[in-house]
C-alpha positions as CSV (number, residue, x, y, z in Angstrom):
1,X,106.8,85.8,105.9
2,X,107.4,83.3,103.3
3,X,105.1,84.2,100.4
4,X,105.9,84.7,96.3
5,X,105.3,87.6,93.9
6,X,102.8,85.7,91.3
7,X,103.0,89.3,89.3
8,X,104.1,92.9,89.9
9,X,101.1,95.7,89.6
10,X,99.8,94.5,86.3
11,X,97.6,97.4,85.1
12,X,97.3,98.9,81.1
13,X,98.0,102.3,80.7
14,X,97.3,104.7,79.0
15,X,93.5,102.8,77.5
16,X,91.9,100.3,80.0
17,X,91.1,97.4,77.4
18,X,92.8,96.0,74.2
19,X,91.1,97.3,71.3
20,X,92.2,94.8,69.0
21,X,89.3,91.8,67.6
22,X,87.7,89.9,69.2
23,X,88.2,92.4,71.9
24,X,86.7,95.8,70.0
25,X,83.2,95.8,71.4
26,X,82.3,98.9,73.1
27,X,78.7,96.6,74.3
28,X,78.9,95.7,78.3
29,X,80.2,92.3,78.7
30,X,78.3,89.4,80.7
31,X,80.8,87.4,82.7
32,X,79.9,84.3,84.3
33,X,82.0,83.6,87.5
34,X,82.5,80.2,88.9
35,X,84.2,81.5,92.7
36,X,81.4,84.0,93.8
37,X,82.1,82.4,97.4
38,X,85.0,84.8,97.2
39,X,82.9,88.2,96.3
40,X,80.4,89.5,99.3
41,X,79.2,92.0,96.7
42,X,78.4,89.3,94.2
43,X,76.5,86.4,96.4
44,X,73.0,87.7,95.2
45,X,73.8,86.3,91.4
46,X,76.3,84.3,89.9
47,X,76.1,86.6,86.8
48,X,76.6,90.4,86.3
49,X,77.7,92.7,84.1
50,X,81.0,94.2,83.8
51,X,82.0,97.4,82.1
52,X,85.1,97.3,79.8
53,X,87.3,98.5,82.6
54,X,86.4,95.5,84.6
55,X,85.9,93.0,81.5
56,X,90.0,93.7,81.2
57,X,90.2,93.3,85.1
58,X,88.6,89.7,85.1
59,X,91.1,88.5,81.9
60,X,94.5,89.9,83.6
61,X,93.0,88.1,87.0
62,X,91.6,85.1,85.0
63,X,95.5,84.4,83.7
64,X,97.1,85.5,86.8
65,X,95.2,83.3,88.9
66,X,96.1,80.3,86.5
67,X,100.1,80.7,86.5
68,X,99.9,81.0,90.3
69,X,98.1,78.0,90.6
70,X,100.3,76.3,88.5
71,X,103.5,77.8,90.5
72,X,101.6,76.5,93.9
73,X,101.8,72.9,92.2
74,X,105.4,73.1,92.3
75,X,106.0,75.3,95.2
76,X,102.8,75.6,98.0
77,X,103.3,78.8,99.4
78,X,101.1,81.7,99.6
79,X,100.8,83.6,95.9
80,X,100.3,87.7,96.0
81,X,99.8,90.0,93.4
82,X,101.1,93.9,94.3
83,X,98.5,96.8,93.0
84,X,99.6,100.1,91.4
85,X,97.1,102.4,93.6
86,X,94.8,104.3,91.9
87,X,95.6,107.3,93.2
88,X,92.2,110.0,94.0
89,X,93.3,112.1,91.5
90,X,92.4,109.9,89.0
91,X,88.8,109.3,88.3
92,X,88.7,107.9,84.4
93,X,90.3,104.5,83.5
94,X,92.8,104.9,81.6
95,X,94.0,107.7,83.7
96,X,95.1,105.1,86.4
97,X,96.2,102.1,86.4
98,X,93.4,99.9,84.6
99,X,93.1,96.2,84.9
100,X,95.0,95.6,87.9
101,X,93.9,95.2,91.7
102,X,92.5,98.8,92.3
103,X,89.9,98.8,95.3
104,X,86.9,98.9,92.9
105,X,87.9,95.6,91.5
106,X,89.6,93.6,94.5
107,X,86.5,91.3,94.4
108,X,86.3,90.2,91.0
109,X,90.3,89.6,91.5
110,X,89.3,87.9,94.4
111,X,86.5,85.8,92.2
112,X,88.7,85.0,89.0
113,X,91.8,84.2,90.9
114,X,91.4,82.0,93.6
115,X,94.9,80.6,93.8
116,X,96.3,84.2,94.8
117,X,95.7,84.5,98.7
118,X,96.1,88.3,99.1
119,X,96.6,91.7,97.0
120,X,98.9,94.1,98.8
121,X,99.8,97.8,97.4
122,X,102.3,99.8,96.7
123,X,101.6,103.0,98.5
124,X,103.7,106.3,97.3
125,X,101.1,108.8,97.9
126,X,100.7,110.4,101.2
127,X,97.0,109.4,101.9
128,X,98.6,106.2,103.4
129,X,95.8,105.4,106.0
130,X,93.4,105.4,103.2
131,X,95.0,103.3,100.9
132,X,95.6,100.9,103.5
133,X,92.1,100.7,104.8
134,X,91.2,100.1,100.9
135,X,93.0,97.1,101.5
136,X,92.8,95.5,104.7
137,X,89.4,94.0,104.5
138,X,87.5,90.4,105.2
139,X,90.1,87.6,103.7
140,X,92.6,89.9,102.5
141,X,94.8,91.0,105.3
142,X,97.7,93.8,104.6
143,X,100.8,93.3,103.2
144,X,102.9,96.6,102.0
145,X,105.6,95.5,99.5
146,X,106.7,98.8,98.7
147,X,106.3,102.4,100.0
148,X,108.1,105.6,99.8
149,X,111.0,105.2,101.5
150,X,111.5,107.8,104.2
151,X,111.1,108.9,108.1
152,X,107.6,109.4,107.6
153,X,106.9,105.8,106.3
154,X,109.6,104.6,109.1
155,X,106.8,106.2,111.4
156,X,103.8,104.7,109.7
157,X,104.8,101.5,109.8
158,X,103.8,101.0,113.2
159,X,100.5,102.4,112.9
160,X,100.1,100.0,109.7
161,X,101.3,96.7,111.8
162,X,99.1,98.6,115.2
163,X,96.0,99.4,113.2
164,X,95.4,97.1,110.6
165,X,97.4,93.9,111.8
166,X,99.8,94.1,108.6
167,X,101.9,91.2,107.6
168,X,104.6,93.3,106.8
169,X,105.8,96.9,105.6
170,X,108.8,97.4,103.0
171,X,110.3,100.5,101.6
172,X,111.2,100.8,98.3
173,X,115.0,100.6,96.8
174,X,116.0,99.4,101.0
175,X,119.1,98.2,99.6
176,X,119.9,102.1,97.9
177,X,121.3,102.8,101.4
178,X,123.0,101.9,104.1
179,X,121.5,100.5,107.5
180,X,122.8,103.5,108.8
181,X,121.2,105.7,106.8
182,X,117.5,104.3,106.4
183,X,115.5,105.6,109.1
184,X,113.5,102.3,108.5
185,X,116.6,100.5,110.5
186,X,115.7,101.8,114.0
187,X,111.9,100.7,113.4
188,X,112.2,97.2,112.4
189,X,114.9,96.8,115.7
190,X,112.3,97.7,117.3
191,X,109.9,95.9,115.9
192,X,111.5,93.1,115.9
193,X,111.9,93.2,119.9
194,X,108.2,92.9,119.8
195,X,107.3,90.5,116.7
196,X,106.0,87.8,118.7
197,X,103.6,90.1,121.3
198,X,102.4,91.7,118.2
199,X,101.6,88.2,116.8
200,X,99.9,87.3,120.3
201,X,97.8,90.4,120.0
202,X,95.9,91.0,116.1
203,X,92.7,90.3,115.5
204,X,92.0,91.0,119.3
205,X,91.1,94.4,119.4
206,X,93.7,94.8,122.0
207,X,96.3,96.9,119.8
208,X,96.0,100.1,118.5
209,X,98.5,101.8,116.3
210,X,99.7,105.7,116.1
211,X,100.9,107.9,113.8
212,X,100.8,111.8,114.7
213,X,102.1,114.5,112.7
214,X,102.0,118.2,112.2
215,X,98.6,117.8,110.7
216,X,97.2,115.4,113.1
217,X,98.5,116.2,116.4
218,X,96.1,113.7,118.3
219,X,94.8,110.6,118.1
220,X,91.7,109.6,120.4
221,X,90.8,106.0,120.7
222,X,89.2,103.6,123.3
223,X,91.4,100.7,125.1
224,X,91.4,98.4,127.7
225,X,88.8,99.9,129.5
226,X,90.0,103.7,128.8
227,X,89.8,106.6,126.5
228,X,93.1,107.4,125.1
229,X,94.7,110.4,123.8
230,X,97.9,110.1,121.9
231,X,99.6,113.5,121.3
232,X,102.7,114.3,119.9
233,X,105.2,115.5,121.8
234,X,108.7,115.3,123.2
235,X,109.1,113.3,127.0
236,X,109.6,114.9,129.9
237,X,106.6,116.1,132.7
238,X,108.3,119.8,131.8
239,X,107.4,119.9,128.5
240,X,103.9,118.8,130.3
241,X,103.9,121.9,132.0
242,X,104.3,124.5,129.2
243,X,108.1,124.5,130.4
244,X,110.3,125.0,126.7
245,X,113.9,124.3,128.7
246,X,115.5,124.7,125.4
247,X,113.5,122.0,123.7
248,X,112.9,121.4,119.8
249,X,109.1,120.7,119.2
250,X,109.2,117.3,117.5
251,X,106.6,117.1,114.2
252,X,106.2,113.1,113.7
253,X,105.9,110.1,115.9
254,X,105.0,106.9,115.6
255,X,104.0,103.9,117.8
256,X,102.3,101.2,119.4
257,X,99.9,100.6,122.3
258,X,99.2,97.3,123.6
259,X,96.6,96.4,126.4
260,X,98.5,92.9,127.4
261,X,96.2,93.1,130.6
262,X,93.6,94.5,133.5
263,X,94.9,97.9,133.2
264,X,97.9,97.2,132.1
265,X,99.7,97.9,128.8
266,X,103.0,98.1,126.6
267,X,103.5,101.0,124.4
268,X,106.4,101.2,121.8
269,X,108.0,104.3,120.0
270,X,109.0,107.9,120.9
271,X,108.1,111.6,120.9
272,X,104.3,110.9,121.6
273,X,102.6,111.8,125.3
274,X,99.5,109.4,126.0
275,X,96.8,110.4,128.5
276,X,93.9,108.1,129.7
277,X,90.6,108.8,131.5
278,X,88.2,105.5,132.9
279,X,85.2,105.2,130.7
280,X,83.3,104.7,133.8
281,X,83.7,107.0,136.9
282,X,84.0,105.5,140.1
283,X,84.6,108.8,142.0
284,X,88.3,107.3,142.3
285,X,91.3,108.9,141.5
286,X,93.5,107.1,138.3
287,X,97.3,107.6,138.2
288,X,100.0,105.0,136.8
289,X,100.8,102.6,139.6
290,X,104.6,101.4,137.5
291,X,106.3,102.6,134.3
292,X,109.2,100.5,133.4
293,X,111.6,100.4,130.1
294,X,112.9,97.0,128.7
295,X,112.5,95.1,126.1
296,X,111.5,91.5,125.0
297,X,114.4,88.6,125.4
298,X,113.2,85.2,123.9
299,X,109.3,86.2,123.7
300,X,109.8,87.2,127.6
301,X,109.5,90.7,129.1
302,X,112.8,91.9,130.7
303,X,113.2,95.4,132.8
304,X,115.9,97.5,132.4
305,X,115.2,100.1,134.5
306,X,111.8,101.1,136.4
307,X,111.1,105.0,135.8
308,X,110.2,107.3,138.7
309,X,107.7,110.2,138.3
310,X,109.6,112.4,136.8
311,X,111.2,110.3,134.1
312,X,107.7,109.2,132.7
313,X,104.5,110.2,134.8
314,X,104.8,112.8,136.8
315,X,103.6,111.8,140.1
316,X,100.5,113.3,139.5
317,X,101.5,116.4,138.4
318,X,103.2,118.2,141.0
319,X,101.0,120.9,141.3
320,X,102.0,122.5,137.5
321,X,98.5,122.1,136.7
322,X,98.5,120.2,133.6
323,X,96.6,117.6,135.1
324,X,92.6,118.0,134.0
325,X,90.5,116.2,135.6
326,X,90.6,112.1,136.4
327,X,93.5,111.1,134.2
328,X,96.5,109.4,134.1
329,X,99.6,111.0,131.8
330,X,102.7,109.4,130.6
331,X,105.5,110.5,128.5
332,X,108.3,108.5,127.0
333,X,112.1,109.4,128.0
334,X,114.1,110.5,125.2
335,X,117.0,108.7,123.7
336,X,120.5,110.0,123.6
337,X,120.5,108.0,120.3
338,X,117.2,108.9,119.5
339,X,116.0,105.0,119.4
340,X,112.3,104.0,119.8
341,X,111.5,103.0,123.7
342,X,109.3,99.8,125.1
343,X,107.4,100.4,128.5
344,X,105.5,98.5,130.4
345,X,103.1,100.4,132.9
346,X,100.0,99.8,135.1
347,X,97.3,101.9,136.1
348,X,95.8,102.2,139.3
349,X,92.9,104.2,141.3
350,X,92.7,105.5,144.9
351,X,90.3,107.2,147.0
């Protein structure tokens, strides 16, 4: 993405307005904005008040908006400003960051800067779904320029760029360590693999990102056709069938799922089982008809290996009795370099 910083997280601390004259008016001040086209929660009037909080908000967004307009004069590329959350322990201003792009105030930002194209946040707390559904909302799409750098986030990034169709996700201090070391290294290869079918699919409602923890063992959505649970887990149809063989329960995953057809999908990341039932019964039987690993060479799909039952779906399931009911399971095959997997698999009913 080729986009420019106009500002980093402007935001006064520790008051939320300048107390100095003409400024030292604790009276409610009436703005009058000219952009309401850009406020859904401001069509019904052009004018409305604005407590002091927000009376700072519109002058930091005001001047912002003007010195990226004048930067897009001599370099036309997308403008964004980066927020310093307010985080929900804070409820005062003052007590957060006041004046900047907090979700409160993204529209008059949006209204007194029209030459910034989007406000993206720097997320450091853990609520990271929250914050980012704060953000991603009608005309300003999610961009992450910093997070907490760690395993976790290296996780949640695919359930940023699955969920909420992000334009990008970037961990704080990335050049503090080496490739090697930044767990964020085996995501992005990933990622990367699959840039251009992740393209192909936002704003479709054909993706769906994961993220599944210790906290939130599942995740239950619907799908091409199906309900889907995701649930964290290592591979392996013996794991499946309550079977320990000397594993180590795994505590985060992250991924991908992408319905790229008729019942047929490509899922990407690790350590996460996925199990699907037919919204509508047809009093046929549902199992996975292939489940192939690969990866994406030039924007096309290329096999490296098709998986038999027990590497990935178990065939049914063998009689272990794990199998509830019409569904279809599948389990990713783990890594001996623990990397993050792309399959490719169809589903497919039967008498």
């Amino acid at each position: 993405m080729n986009a420019k910083r106009a500002v980093s997280s402007p935001s006064l601390l520790p008051d939320y307005r300048s107390r100095k004259p003409p400024n030292n008016s604790r009276t409610i001040h009436l703005i009058v904005l000219e952009k309401v086209d850009r406020c859904p929660i401001l069509k019904i009037s052009c004018q409305f008040y604005l407590t002091e909080e927000l009376f700072t908000v519109y002058q930091y967004a005001k001047y912002i908006g003007k010195v990226a307009a004048a930067g897009k004069e001599a370099y036309p590329i997308p403008m964004f400003v980066n927020a310093w959350i307010k985080q929900k322990m804070w409820s005062q201003p003052g007590r957060y960051p006041s004046g900047g792009p907090v979700p409160h105030s993204l529209d008059v930002w949006r209204a007194a800067a029209p030459a910034i194209d989007f406000i993206a946040p720097d997320i450091y707390a853990p609520e990271v779904a929250y914050y980012a559904s704060q953000y991603h909302r009608e005309g300003n799409p999610l961009f992450i320029p910093e997070i907490k750098p760690s395993v976790v986030s290296a996780n949640q990034a695919f359930w940023i760029f699955g969920e909420h169709d992000a334009l990008g996700v970037a961990p704080f201090g990335i050049d503090d360590s080496s490739p090697e070391q930044d767990p964020i290294t085996k995501t992005y290869a990933v990622l990367r693999q699959v840039a251009g079918l992740i393209l192909q699919h936002q704003g479709k409602g054909t993706m769906k990102g994961l993220f599944l923890d210790s906290t939130n063992r599942k995740q239950n959505f619907e799908l091409g056709g199906y309900r889907v649970e995701a649930s964290l887990g290592l591979g392996g149809m013996t794991v499946l069938a309550g079977f320990s063989v000397g594993q180590k329960k795994t505590t985060l995953a992250g991924g991908i799922l992408i319905n790229i057809g008729t019942d047929e999908f490509i899922a990407i990341g690790k350590d996460y089982n996925l199990t699907f039932k037919p919204l509508q019964e047809d009093g046929k039987t549902l199992d996975v008809d292939y489940l192939e690993e690969g990866t994406f060479v030039n924007g096309k799909w290329l096999t490296l290996r098709r998986l038999n039952g027990d590497e990935g779906t178990g065939g049914g399931d063998y009689g272990f009795g794990f199998k509830k009911g019409n569904q279809a399971l599948l389990t990713f095959q783990r890594s001996p370099t623990n990397d993050y997997r792309i399959v490719r698999f169809k589903m497919y009913k039967y008498w």
